[in-house]
N, C-alpha and C positions, 0 to 999 in steps of 0.2 A: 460409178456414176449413180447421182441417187436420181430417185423419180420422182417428177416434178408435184406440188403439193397441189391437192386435190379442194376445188372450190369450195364453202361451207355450202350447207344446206341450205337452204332458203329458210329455215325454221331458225338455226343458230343465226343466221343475217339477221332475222329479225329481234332475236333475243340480245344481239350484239349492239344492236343500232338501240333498242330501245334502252339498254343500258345506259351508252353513250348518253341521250339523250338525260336521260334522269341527271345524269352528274352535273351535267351543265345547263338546268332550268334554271333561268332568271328568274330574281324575288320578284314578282306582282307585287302591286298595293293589294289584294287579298291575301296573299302569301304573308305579306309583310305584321296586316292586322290580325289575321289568324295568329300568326306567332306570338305575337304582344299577348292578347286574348287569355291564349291557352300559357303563356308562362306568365302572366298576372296570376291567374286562377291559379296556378299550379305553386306557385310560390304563397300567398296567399293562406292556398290550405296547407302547406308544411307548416308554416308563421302557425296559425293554430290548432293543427294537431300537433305541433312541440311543445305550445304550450299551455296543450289540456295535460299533456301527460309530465310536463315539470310541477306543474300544479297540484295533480292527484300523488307525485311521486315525492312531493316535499309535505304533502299532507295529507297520508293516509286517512286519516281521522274525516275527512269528508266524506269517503263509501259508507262509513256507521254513525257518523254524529248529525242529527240533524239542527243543532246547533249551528257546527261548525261548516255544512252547508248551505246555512240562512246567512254566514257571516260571507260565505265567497258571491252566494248571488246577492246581495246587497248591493244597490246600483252606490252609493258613495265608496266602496270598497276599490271599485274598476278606478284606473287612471283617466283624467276626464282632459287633460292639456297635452298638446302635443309633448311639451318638456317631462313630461311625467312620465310618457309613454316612453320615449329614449332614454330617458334615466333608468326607469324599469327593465328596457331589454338589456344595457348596459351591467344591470346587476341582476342579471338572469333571473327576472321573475315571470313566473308562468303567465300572469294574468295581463304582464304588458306584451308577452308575444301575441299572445288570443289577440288585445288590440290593434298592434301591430299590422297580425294580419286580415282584421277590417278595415283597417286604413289604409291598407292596398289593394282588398277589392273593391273599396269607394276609388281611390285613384284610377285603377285601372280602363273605366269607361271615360274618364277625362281625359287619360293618354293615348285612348286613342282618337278620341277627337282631334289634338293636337295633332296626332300621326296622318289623319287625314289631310290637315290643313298644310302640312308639308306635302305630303303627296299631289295635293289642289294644283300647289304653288310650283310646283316643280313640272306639273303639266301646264302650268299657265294656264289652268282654267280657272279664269275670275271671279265669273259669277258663284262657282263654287269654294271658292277659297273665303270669298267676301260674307257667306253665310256660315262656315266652318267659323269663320272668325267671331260672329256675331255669338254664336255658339258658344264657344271657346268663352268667350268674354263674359255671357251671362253664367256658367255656371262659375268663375274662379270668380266673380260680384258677388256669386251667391255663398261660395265658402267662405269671403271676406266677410260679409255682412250676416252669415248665419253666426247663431249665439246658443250656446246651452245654459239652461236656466236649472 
């Protein structure tokens, strides 16, 4: 006959129950925006630190030339149109990742504006949805109508 199993401690109950819990938190809308957030930012700087070092690594000659330095920081040198940028990562050039991933830490606070304006919506809170939008709307007016000269 065996003998009957003896109850946990109140210390493991605890350790047990808080485990539980962790596994099964529901995403908050802060959960949700932290996330975006921290994997913008974190993607972002991979995008350019791959390509500081496809750059230095396909051109040595930039730690010692200060020629060949004045020609990489030369603002006509960087890809200036979206299409140049994708063409650029497309044919692995260092200088279109670096922009690459400016172009995703400029999206990133747009995205989550829009992540809010789902979340507004999905709470049916209007008044806040209805200025999320307003939001929303003025900054993608503003990437439409912005121009580099």
């Amino acid at each position: 006959m065996t003998a009957p199993a003896e109850p946990p401690s109140p210390r493991e109950a605890a350790a047990t129950t808080a485990v539980a819990q962790e596994e099964v938190a529901p995403l908050t809308p802060e959960l949700l925006i932290s996330q975006l957030l921290r994997g913008g930012v974190l993607l972002s700087l991979s995008l350019v630190a791959c390509g500081m070092v496809m750059t230095f690594f396909r051109h040595p000659d930039y730690f010692s030339s200060r020629d060949a330095l004045q020609r990489l920081t030369d603002p006509d040198a960087a890809p200036h149109r979206l299409t140049d940028v994708f063409e650029g990562v497309m044919a692995v050039r260092g200088q279109s990742f670096v922009m690459a991933g400016l172009l995703v830490m400029i999206t990133v606070p747009v995205l989550r504006v829009a992540l809010s304006l789902g979340i507004f919506r999905a709470q049916k809170d209007r008044t806040f949805a209805a200025i999320t939008t307003c939001v929303l709307g003025l900054l993608l007016l503003a990437f439409l109508l912005g121009g580099v000269e």
